[in-house]
N, C-alpha and C positions, 0 to 999 in steps of 0.2 A: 427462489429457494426450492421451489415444490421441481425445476428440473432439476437441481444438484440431487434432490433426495431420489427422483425414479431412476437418476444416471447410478444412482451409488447401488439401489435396489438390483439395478439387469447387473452389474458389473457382481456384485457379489454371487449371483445368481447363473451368469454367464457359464463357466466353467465348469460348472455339476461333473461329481464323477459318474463312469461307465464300469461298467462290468468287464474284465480282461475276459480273455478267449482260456479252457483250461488249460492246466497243465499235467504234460502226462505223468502218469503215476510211478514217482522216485522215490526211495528210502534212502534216507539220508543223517549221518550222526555228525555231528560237529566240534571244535574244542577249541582253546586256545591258549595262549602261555604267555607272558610277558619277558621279555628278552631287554635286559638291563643293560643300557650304553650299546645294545646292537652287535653284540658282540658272536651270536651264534653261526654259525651256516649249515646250511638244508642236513647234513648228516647228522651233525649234534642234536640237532632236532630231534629227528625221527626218535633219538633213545628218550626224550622228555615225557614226564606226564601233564597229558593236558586238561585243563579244566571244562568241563561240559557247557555250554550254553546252546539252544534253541534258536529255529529260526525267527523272525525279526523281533529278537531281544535285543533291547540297546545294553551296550558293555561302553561303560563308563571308565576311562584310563583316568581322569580326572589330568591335572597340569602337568605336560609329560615333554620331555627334554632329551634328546638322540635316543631316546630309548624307541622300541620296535613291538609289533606284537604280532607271535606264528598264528595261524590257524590251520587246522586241519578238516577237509570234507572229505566222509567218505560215502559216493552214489553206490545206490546197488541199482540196476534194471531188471523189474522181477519179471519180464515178458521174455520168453522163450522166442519169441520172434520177431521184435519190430525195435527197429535201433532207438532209443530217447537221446532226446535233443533236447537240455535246458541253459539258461543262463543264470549263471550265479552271479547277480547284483549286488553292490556294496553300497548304502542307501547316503553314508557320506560321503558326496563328489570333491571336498575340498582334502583331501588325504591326500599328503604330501609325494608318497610311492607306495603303487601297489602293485607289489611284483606275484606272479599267478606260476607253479611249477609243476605243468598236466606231464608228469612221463619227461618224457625228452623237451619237448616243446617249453620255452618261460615266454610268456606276457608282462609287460609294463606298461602300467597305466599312473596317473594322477598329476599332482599340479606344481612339482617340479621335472616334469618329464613333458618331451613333445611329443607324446603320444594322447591319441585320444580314444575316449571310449567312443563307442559305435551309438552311443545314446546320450542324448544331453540332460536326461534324468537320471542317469547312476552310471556308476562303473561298474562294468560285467563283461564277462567273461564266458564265450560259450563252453558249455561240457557236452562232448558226445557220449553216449555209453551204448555197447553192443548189448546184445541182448544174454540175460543174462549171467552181464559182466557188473563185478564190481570194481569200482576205481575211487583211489585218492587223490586228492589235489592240495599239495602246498599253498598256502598264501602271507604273504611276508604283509605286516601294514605297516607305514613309518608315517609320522608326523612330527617334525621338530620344531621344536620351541611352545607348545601350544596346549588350549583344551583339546584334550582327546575325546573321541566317542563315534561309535558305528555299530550299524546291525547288518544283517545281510538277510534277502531272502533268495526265491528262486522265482521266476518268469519266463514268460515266452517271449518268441519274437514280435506278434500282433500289439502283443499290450504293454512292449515296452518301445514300440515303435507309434501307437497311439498317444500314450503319454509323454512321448519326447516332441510328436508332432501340437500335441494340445500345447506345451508347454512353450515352445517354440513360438508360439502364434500369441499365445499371450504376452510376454515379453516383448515381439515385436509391436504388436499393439498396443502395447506400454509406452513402449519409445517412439512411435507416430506419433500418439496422444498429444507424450509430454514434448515433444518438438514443435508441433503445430502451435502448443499456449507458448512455449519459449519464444518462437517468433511471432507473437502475438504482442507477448510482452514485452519482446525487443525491442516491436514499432513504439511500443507505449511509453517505453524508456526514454530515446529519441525526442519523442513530441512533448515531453513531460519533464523528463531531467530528474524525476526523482527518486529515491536511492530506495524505497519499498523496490519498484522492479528489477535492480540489477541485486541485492538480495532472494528475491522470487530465481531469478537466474541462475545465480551462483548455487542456490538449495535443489533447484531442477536436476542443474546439470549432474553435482555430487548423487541427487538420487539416483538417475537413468544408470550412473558410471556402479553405481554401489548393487545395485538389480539385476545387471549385466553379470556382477561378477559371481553375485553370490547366486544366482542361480544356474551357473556355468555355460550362461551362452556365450560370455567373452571368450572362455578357452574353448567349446565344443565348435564355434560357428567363424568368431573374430581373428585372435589371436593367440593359435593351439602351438607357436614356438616360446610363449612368454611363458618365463618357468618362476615368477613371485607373484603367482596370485591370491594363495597364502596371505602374506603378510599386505599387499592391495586391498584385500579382503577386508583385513581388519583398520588399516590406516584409512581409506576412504568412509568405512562405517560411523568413523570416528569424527570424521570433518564432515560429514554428511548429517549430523547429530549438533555440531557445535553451527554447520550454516544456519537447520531446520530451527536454531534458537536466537539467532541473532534475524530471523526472518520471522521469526513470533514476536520477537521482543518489538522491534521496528511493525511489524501490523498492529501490535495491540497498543500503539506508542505508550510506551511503559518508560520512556524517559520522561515524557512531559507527565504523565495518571502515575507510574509507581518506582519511584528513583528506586527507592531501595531494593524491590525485586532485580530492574533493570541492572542494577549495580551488583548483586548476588549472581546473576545471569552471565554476565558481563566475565567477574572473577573465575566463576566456574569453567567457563568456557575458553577461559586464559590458561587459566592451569590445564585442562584435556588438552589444549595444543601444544600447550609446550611439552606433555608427555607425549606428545606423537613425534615432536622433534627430537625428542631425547630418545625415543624406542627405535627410529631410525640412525640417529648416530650412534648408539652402542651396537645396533643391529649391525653394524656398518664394522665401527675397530673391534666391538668385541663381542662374537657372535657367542661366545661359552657365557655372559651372563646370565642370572637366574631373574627372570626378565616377570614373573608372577607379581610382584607389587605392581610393576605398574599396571597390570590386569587390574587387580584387585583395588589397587589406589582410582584407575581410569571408571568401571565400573560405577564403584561406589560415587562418585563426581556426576556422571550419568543418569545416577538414580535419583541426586539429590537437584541436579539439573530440572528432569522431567517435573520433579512435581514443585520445584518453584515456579516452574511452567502452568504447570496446568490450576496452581492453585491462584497466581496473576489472572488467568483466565477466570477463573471461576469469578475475581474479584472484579474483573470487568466488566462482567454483564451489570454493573450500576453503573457505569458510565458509558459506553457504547457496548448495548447489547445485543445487536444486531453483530458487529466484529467478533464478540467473544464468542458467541453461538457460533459463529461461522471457526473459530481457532478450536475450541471446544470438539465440533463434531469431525474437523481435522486431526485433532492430535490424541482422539480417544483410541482409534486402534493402533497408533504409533506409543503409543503410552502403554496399553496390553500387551503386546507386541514384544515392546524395549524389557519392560519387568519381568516379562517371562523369562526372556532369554538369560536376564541378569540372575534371576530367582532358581533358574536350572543350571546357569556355570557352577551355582555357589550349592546345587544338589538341593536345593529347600525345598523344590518340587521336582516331578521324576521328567515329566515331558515339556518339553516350551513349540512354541506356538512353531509349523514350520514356514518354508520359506516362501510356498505359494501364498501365505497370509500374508505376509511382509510384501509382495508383490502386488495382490489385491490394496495392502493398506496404503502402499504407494504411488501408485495408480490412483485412486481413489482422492489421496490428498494431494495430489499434482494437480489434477483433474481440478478439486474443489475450488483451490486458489487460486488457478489460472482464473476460472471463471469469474472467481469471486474479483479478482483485485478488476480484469476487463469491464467486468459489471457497473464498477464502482465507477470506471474511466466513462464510460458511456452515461451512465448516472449524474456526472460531473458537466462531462458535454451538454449534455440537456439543458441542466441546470446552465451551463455558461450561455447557451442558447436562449433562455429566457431572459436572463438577464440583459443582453445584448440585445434583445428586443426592445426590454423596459424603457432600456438607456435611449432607443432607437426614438419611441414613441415621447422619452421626456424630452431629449432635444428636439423632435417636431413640436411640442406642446411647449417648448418655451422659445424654439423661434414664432412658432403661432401669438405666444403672447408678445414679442419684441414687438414681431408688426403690426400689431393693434395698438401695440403704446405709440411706433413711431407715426400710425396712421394718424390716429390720437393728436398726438403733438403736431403735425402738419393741419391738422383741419384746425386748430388754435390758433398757430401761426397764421392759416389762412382768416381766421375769420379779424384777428386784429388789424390787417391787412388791409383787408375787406372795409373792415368798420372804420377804422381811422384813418391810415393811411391814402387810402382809395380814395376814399370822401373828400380828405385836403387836399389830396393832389387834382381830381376836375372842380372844385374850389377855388384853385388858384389859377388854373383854365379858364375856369369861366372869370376871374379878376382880369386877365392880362386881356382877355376880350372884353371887358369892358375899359380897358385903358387904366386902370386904377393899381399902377405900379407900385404904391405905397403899403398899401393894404395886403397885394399879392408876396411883397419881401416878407412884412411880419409873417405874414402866413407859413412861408416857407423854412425861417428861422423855427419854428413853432413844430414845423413839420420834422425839422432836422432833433429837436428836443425830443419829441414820440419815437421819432428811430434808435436813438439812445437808450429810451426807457426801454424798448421793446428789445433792442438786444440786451439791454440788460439782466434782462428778465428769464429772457432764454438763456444764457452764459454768461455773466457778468466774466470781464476782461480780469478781472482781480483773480480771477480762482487760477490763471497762469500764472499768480507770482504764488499761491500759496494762501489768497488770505480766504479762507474758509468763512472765517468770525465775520469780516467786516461784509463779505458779500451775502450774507445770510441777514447782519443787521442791516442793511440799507435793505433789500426787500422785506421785511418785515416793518417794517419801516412804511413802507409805501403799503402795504398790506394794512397796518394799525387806521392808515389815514383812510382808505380808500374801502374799509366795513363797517357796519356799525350791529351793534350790539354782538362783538367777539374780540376778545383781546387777547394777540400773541405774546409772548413772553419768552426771550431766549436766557439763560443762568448759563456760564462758565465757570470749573473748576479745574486750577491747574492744567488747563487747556491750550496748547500753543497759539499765537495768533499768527502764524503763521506753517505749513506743513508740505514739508517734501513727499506724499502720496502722491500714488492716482487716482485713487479713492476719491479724492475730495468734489467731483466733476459728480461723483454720484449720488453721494452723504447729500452736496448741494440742491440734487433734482429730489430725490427721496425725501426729503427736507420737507422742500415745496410739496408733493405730491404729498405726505402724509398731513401737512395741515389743511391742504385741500379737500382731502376726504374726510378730516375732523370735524372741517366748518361745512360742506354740501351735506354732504350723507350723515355726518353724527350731529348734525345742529350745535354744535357745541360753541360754550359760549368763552372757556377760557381753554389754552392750548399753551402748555408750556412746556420750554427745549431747554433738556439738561447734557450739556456736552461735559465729558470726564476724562482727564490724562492721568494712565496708570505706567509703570514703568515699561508694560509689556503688551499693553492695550491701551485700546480709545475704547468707551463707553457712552453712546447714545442712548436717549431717553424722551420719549414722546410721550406725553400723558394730557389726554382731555377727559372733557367734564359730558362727553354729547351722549347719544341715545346709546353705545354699547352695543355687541350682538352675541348671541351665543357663538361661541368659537368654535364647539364641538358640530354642528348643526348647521351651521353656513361655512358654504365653497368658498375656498379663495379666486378672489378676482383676478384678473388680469394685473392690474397693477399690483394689490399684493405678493403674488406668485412670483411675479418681474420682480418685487424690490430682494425677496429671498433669495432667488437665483444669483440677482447680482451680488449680496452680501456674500453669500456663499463662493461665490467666484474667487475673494480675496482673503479664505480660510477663515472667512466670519460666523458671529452665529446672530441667527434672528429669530426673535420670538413677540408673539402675542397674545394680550392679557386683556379678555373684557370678558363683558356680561351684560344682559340686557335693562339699562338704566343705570348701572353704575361705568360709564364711558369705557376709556380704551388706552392700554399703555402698550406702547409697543418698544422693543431692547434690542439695541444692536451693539453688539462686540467684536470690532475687528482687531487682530495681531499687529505691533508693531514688525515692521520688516525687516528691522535689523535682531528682534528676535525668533 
């Protein structure tokens, strides 16, 4: 966050104004008249009286319809000997025609015409004046269908070739910026699939195209034959405002944290588009309509837009307040910015913010989000990164524990092997070398019973048809005979005695292995199995009477950690329950699998 806020610092800071070069000394009176439906030409004029206004006064025409407005400039050059040379600039570049009538000479400029000003910061017009000479200069202004408003002043050629070069540069800079995060966020889209970035996307691109036009690099630099940039102007501002909110709504996810904003957002943003379809097809059949409601209707939607906006923000710094800080200090000069403009169409205030502000605020929130959403992606990766590790290090940690248990179980295997098996078999060696055929048969009848027992032990043959019960009570069984002073006890409850699992190969070992560690390690003296059949689960139940451990305070061993794993393998859950002197109950609940 601390580079968002130095980026946002140089960027505000970047563009400082400079001092122009002067200009030379002109008198000059000015005036103007409004010409109703357009109906006068240059002669009728001249006999008109015009109203005074000064140079850069803004003249408010307010919502103006084929109507036209004359002005008149009249230079004097008081120098008896050096010709002046200025330009009279017209400060708004989106003026539909501005036609210029020096003497014999007319100039056309503006943004129904393919002509361009010499400057991508105003439309101007050079005046020569001899020395002096006084001269007047006609100027026609027309804007159809729209808010009206312009002032004029007077400049040179240095400083208005400085600020068309400053202004140039910034705009391009604008649109490096936001193409560099677009395809940034492209990639991110791609790998990711989700709809925050082709939102991020779609609001980019509406800004760069809506930047472009309103600060007239589209028509001074791009495309100086397109003659609706006008109404561009206003249609892209429009869906550039309805993206910027369906790309707040979706960051702040205000469907899952705040339906109802989300839903007021949602409607708002349905209705400004459908006036944008409706302004272009009556634009289209019937260009005489009186087109101000839906200004005024579009607006007012705008306004009530922004600050469901900003006050969801506001409402989300209690749920994720890191996002909302981040939409917050995003949409605070788009929020300034948007109320001006709206606060100045409707005259409530005299000036609104201009267009270099809306360029920095743009910039600025392009900038933040890119970063911000990248941020989050890499913030994510990390995090997938650890975890992928975790995962890395549990499956070494529980094959680590596999192979101890199965090491485990082979040195068992081997030592029965070892101890009985072994022993009867050079037993019965040493019988057949003594000749004592009789004694070596029982032997080996004897020997064939222990191999029985011993596989039984390891996997009783039963647990392939399914009988869980019966092969758990015959080792328990030989278990009761073969301890003393520890009695096992199995309880069934509506428990099948027979079961189509795979489970049951493990329930069987886990079985064993937990009264094993009841009767070694917990001394205990009774140990008893509650198996339970519920519609949608089996319920296991281990409970002895032995020494108990703190559960908080001692590691799981190898064998516990194995029996988890594996319950957990079949969407089971395991749990254990002791304390030191009051024994040890241990719960396992696995899923039936037909549900």
């Amino acid at each position: 966050m601390r580079t968002i806020y130095l980026v946002s610092f140089l960027l505000l800071g970047f563009f400082s104004s400079m001092k122009a070069a002067g200009i030379q000394k002109i008198t000059t009176r000015s005036g103007y008249i409004l010409d109703k439906g357009s109906k006068w030409q240059l002669t009728a004029i001249q006999k008109k009286e015009f109203k005074f206004f000064r140079e850069k006064q803004d003249l408010n025409i307010g919502y103006n319809k084929y109507d036209a407005v004359w002005c008149y400039f009249s230079f004097k050059n008081p120098s008896s000997s050096q010709t002046a040379k200025t330009w009279l600039c017209f400060d708004n570049y989106h003026i539909d025609s501005l036609t210029f009538f020096d003497y014999k000479k007319i100039r056309l400029l503006g943004d129904r015409t393919a002509n361009q000003s010499p400057f991508l910061s105003t439309l101007a017009y050079e005046i020569e004046i001899e020395p002096g000479e006084e001269k007047i200069v006609w100027v026609r202004l027309k804007k159809q269908t729209s808010f009206f408003e312009f002032s004029y002043h007077l400049d040179n050629s240095v400083s208005l070739e400085t600020k068309s070069s400053r202004k140039i540069a910034l705009v391009a800079f604008f649109i490096g910026i936001a193409f560099f995060l677009l395809m940034i966020n492209g990639i991110l889209y791609l790998m990711t699939k989700k709809r925050l970035y082709i939102y991020y996307i779609g609001y980019s691109l509406l800004t760069v195209l809506y930047v472009m036009i309103s600060t007239n690099f589209a028509k001074h630099l791009l495309f100086p034959q397109f003659l609706f940039f006008s109404e561009a102007r206003v249609f892209t501002g429009a869906l550039w405002y309805i993206a910027l909110s369906y790309f707040l709504s979706c960051f702040l996810r205000l469907k899952e944290n705040q339906f109802f904003k989300y839903k007021l957002i949602s409607i708002l943003c349905g209705i400004n588009l459908l006036l944008v379809f409706l302004s272009i097809f009556f634009l289209v059949i019937s260009p005489d309509l009186d087109f101000r409601p839906f200004f005024v209707l579009g607006y007012i939607i705008f306004m009530l837009a922004i600050v469901t906006l900003f006050w969801a923000a506001i409402t989300h710094l209690k749920i994720e307040r890191k996002q909302a800080i981040y939409a917050l200090l995003a949409f605070a000069p788009q929020l300034i910015w948007g109320a001006c403009l709206i606060l100045k169409t409707f005259e409530v205030i005299p000036k609104s913010l201009g267009d270099q502000w809306m360029v920095y605020a743009s910039l600025y929130e392009v900038f933040l989000f890119g970063v911000v959403l990248s941020r989050n992606y890499v913030e994510v990766f990390l995090r997938n990164s650890e975890l992928m590790q975790e995962v890395i290090r549990e499956k070494e940690n529980s094959l680590s524990a596999i192979n101890t248990v199965q090491l485990r179980e082979r040195r068992n295997i081997a030592n029965i092997i070892h101890d009985n098996v072994g022993s009867k078999i050079a037993y019965i060696l040493h019988l057949f070398d003594m000749k004592n055929s009789r004694l070596a048969k029982e032997t080996i009848t004897e020997l064939a019973s222990d191999i029985r027992d011993i596989s039984h032990k390891i996997l009783p043959k039963a647990l392939d048809e399914g009988a869980l019960l019966s092969s758990l009570r015959s080792q328990i069984a030989i278990l009761n005979d073969g301890i003393e002073n520890t009695e096992i006890e199995l309880f069934c409850y509506d428990f099948p005695e027979r079961i189509n699992e795979k489970w049951i190969y493990d329930i069987y070992l886990i079985a064993l292995e937990l009264i094993n560690n009841a009767i070694k390690h917990g001394k205990a003296k009774l140990v008893t199995i509650e198996f339970y059949g519920y519609d949608d689960h089996y319920h296991f139940q281990f409970t002895d009477d032995g020494l108990g451990f703190n559960v908080d305070e001692t590691e799981k061993g190898f064998g516990l950690e194995n029996i988890g794993e594996r319950i957990h393998h079949y969407k089971g859950d395991f749990e254990i329950s002791s304390a030191v002197g009051q024994g040890t109950i241990v719960l396992i609940d696995i899923p039936i699998k037909n549900n």
